[in-house]
Biopython code that builds the backbone (N, CA, C, O; Angstrom):
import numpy as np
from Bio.PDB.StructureBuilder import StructureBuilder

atoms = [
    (1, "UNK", "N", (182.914, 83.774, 15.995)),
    (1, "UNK", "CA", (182.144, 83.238, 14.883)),
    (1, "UNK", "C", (181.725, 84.411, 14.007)),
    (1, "UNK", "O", (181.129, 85.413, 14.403)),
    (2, "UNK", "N", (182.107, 84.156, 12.799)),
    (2, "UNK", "CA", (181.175, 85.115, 11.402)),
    (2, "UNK", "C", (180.015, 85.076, 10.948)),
    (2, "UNK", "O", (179.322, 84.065, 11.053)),
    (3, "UNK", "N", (179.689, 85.955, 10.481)),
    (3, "UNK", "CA", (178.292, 85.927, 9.813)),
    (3, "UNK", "C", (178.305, 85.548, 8.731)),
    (3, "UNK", "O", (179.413, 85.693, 8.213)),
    (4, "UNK", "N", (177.399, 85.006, 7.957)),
    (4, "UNK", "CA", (177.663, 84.398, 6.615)),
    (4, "UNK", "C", (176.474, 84.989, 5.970)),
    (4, "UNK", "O", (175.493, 84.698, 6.654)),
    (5, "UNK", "N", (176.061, 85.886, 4.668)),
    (5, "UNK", "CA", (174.946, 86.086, 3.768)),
    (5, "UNK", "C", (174.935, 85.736, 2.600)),
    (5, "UNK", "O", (175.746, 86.009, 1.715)),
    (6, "UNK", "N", (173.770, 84.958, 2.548)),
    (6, "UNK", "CA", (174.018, 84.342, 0.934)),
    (6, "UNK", "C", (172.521, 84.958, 0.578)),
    (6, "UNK", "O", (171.682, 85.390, 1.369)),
    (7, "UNK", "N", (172.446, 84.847, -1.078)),
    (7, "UNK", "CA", (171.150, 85.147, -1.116)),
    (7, "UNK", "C", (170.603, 84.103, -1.945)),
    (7, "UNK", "O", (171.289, 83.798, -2.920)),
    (8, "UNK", "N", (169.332, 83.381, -1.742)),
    (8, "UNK", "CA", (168.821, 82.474, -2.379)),
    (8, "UNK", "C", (168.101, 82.569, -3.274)),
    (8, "UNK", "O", (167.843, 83.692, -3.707)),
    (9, "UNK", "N", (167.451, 81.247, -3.939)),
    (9, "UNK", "CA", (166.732, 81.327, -5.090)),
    (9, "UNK", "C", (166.076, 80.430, -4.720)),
    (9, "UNK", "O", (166.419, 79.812, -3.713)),
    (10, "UNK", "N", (164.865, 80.072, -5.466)),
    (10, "UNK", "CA", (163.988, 78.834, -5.247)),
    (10, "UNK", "C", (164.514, 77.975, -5.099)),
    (10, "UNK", "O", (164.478, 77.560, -3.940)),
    (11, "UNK", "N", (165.007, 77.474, -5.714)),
    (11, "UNK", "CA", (165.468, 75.830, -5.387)),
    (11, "UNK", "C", (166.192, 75.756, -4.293)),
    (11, "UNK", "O", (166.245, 74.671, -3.715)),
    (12, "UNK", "N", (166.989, 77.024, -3.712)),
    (12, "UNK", "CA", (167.544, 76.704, -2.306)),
    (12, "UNK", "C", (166.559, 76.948, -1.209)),
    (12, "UNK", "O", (166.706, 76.566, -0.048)),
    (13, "UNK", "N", (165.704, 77.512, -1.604)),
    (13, "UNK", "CA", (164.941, 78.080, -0.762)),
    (13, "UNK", "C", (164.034, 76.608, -0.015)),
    (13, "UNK", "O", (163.904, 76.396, 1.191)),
    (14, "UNK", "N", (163.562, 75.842, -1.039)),
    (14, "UNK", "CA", (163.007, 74.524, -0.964)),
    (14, "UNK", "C", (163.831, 73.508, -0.617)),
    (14, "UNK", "O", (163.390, 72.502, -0.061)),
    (15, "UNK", "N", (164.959, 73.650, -0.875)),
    (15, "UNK", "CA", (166.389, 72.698, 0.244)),
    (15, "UNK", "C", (166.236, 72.672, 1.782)),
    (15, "UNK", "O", (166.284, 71.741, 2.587)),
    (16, "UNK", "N", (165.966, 74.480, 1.978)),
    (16, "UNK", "CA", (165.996, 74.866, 3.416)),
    (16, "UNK", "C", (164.483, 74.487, 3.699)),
    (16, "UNK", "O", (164.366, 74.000, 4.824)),
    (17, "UNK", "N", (163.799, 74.536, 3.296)),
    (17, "UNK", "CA", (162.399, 74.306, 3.938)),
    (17, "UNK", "C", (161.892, 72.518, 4.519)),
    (17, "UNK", "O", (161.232, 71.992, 5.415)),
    (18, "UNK", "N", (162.708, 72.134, 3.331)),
    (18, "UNK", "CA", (162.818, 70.216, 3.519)),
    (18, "UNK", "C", (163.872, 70.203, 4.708)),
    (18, "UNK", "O", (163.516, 69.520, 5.668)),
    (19, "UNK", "N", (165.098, 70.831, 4.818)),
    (19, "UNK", "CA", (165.691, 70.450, 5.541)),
    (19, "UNK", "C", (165.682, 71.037, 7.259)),
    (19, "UNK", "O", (166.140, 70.633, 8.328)),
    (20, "UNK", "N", (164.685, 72.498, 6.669)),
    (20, "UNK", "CA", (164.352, 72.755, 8.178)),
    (20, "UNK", "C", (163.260, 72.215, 8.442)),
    (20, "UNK", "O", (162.937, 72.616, 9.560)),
    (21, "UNK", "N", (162.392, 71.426, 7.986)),
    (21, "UNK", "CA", (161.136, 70.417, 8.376)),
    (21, "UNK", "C", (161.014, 70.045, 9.600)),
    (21, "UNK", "O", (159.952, 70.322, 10.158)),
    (22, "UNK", "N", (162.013, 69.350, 10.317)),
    (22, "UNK", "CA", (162.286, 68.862, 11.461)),
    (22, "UNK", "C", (162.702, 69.483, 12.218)),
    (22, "UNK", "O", (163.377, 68.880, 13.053)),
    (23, "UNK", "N", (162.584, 70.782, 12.366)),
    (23, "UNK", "CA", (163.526, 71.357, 13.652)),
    (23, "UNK", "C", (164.769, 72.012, 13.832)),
    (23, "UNK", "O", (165.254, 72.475, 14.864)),
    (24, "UNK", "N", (165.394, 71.970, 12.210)),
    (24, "UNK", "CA", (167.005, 72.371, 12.228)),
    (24, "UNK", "C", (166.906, 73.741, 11.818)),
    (24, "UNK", "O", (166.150, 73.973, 10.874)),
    (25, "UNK", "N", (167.467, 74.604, 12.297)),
    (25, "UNK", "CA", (167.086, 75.880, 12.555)),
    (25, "UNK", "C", (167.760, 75.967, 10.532)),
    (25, "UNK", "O", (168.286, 74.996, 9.987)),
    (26, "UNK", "N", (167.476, 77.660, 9.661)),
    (26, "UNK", "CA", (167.899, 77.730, 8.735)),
    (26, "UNK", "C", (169.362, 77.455, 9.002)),
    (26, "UNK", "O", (169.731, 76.300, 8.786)),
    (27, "UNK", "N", (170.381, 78.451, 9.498)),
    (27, "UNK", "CA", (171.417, 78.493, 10.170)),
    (27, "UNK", "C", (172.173, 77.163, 10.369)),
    (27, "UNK", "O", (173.314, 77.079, 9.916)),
    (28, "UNK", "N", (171.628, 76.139, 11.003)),
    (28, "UNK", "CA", (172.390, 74.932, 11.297)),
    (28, "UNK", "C", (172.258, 73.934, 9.764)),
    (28, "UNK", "O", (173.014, 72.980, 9.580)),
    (29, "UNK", "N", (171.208, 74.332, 8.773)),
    (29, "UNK", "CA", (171.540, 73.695, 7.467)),
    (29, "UNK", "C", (171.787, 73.764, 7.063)),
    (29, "UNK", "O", (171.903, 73.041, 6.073)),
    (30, "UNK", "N", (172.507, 75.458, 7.470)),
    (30, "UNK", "CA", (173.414, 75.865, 6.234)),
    (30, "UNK", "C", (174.893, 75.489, 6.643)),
    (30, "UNK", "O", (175.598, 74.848, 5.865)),
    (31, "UNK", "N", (175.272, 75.833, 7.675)),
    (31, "UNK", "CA", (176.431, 74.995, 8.342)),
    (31, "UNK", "C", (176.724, 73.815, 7.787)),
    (31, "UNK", "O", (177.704, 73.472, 7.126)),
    (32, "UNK", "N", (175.358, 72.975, 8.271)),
    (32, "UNK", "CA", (176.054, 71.561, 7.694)),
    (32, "UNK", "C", (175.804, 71.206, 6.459)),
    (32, "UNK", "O", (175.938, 70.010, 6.200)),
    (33, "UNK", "N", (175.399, 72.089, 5.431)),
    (33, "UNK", "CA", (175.456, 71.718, 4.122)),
    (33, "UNK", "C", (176.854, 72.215, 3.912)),
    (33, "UNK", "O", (177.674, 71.553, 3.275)),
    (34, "UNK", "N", (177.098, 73.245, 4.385)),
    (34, "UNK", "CA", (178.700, 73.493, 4.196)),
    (34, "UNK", "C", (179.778, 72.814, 4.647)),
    (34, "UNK", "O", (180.897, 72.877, 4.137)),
    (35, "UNK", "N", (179.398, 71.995, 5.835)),
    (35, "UNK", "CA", (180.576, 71.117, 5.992)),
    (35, "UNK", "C", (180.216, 69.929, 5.367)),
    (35, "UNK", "O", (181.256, 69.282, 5.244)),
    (36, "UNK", "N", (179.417, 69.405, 4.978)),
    (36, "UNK", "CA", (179.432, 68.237, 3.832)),
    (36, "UNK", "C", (179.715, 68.246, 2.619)),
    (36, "UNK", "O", (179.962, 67.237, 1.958)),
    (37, "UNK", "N", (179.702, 70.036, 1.977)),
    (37, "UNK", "CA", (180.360, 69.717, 1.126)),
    (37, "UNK", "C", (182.209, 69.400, 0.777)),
    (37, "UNK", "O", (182.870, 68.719, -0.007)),
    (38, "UNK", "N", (182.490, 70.511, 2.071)),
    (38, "UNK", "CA", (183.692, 70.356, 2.568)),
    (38, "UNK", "C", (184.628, 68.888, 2.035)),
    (38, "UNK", "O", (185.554, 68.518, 1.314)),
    (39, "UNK", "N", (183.665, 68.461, 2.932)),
    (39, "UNK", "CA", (183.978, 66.557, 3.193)),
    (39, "UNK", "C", (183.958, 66.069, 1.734)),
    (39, "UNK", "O", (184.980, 65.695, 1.158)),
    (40, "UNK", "N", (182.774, 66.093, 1.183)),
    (40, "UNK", "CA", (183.114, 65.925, 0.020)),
    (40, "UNK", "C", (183.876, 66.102, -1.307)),
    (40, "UNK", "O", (184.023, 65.397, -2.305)),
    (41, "UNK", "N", (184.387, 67.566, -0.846)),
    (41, "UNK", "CA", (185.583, 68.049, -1.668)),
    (41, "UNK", "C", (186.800, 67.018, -0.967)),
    (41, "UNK", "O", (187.481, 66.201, -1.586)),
    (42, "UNK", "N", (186.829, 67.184, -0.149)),
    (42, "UNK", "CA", (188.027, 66.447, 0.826)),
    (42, "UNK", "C", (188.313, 64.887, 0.133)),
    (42, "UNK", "O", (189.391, 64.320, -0.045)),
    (43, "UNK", "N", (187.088, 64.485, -0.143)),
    (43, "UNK", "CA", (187.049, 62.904, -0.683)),
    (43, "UNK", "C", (187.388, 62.879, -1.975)),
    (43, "UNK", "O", (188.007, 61.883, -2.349)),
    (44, "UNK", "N", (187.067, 63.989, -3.010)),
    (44, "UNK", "CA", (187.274, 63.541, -4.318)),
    (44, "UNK", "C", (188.671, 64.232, -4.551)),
    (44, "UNK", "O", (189.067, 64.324, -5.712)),
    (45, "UNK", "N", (189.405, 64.701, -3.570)),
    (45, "UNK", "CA", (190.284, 65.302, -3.888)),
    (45, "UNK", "C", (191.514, 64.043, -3.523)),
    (45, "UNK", "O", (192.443, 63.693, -4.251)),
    (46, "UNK", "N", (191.107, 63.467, -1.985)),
    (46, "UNK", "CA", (191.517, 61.920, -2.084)),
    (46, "UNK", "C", (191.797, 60.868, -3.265)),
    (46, "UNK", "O", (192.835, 60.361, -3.690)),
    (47, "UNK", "N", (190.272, 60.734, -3.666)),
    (47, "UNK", "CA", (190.025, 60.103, -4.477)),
    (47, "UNK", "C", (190.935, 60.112, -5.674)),
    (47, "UNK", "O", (191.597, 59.154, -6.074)),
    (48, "UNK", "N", (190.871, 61.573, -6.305)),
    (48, "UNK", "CA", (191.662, 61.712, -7.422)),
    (48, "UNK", "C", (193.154, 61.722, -7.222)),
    (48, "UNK", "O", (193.929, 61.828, -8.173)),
    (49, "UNK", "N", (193.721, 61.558, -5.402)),
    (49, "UNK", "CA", (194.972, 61.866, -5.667)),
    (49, "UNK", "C", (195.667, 60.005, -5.681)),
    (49, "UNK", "O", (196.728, 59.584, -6.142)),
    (50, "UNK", "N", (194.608, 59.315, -5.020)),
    (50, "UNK", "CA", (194.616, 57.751, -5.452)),
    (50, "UNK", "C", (194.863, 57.377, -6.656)),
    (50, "UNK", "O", (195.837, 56.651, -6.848)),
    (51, "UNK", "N", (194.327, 57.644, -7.361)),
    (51, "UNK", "CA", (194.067, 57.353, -8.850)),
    (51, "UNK", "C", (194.907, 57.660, -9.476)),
    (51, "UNK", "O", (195.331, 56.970, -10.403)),
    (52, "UNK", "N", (195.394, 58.824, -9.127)),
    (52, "UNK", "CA", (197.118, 59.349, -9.576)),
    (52, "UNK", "C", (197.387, 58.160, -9.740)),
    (52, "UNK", "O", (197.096, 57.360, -10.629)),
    (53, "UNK", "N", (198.423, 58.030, -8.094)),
    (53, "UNK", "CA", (199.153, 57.270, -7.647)),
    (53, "UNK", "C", (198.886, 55.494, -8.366)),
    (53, "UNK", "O", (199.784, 54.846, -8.904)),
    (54, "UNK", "N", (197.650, 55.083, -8.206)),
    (54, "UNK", "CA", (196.995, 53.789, -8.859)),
    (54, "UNK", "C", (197.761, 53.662, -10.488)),
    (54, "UNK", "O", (198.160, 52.602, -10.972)),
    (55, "UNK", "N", (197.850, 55.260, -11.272)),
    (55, "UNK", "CA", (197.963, 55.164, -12.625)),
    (55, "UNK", "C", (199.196, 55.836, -12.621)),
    (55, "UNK", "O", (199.287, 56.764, -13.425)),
    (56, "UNK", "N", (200.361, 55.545, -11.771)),
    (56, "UNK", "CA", (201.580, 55.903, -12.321)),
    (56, "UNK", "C", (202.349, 55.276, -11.816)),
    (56, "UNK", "O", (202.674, 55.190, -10.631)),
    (57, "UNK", "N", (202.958, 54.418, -13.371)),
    (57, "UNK", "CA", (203.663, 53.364, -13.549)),
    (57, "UNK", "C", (205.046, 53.038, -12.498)),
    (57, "UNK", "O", (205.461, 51.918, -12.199)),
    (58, "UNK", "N", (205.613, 54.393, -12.041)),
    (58, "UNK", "CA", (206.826, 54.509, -11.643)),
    (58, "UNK", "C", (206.214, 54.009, -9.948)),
    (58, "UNK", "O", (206.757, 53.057, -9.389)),
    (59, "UNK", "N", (205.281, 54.624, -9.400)),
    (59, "UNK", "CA", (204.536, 54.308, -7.572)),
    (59, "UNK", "C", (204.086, 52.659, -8.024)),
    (59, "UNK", "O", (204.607, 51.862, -7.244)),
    (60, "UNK", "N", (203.545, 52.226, -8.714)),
    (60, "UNK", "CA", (203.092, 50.736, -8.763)),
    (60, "UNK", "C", (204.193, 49.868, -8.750)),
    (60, "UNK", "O", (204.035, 48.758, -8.243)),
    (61, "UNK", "N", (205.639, 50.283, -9.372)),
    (61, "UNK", "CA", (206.447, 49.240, -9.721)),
    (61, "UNK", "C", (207.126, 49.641, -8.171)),
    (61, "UNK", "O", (207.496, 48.631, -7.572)),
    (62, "UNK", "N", (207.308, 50.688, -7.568)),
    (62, "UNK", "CA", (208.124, 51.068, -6.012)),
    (62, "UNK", "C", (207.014, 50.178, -5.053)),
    (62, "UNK", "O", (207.366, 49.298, -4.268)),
    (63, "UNK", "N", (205.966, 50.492, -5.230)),
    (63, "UNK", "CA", (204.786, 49.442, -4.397)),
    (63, "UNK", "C", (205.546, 47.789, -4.541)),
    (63, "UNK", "O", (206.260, 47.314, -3.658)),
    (64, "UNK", "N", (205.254, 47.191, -5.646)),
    (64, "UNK", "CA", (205.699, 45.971, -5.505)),
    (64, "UNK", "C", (206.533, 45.683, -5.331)),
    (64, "UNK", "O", (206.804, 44.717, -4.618)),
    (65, "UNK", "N", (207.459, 46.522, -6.006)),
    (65, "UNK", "CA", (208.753, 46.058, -5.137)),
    (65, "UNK", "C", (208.978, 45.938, -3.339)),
    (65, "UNK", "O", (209.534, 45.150, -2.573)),
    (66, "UNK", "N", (208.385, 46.900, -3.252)),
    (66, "UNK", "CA", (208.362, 47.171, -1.940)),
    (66, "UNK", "C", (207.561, 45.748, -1.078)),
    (66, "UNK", "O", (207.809, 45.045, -0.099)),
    (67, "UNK", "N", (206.633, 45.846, -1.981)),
    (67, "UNK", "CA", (205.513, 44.711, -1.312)),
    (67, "UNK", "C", (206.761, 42.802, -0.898)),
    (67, "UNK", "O", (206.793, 41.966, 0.005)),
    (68, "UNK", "N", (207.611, 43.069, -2.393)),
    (68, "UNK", "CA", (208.458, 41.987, -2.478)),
    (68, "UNK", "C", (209.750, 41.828, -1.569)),
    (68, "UNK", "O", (210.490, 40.860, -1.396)),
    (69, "UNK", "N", (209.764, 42.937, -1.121)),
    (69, "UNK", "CA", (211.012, 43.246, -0.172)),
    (69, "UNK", "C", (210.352, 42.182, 1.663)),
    (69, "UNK", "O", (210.752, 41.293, 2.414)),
    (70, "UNK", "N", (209.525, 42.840, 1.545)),
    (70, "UNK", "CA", (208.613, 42.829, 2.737)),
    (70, "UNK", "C", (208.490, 41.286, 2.500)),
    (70, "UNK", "O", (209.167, 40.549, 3.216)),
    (71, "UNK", "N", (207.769, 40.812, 1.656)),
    (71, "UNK", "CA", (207.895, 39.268, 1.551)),
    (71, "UNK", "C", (208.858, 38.462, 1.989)),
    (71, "UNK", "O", (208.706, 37.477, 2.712)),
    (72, "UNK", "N", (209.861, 38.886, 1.547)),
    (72, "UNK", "CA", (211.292, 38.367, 1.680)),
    (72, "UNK", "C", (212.010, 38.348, 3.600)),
    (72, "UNK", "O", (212.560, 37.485, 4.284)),
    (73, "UNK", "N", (211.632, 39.682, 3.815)),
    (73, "UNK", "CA", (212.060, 40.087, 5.289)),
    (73, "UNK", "C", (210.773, 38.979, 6.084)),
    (73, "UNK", "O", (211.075, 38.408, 7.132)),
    (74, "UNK", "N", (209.858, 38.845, 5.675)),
    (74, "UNK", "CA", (209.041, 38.292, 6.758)),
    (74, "UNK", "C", (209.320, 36.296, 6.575)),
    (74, "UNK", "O", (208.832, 35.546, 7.420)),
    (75, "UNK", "N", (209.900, 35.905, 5.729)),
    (75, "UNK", "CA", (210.320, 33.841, 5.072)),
    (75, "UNK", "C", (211.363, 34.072, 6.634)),
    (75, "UNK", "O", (211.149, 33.162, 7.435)),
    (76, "UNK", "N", (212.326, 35.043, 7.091)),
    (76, "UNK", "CA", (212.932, 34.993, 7.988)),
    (76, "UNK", "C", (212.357, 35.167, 9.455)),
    (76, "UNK", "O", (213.111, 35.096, 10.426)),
]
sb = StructureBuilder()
sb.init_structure("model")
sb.init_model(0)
sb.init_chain("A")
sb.init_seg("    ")
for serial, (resi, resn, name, xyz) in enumerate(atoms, 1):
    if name == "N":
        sb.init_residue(resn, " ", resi, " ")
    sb.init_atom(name, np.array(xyz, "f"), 0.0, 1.0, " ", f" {name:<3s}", serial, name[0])
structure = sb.get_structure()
């Protein structure tokens, strides 16, 4: 495991103080603020690669078709 140094400013400083309120050491909020944002990069990167796919004409018309193929294979 690495060490990580960041240096703060007020407003983070008051992140860590709310979020170490309860017991969570500085250290473990910073962790998991870092893996949530993670996650959250992870999602909008999803997100936006959906939306692609949702908005291009050429994957929607292979979808239905596809969807229509499948229709067809399952009347049998």
């Amino acid at each position: 495991m690495s060490t990580l140094t960041i240096r703060t400013d007020a407003a983070v400083e008051h992140a860590l103080a709310v979020l170490t309120s309860g017991g969570l050491s500085r250290s473990e909020a910073a962790r998991a603020a870092i893996l949530e944002a993670e996650r959250a990069h992870r999602r909008a990167r999803l997100r936006a690669e959906a939306e692609a796919l949702r908005d291009d004409p050429e994957d929607v018309a292979a979808s239905r078709q596809l969807a229509a193929e499948m229709d067809d294979a399952s009347a049998w």
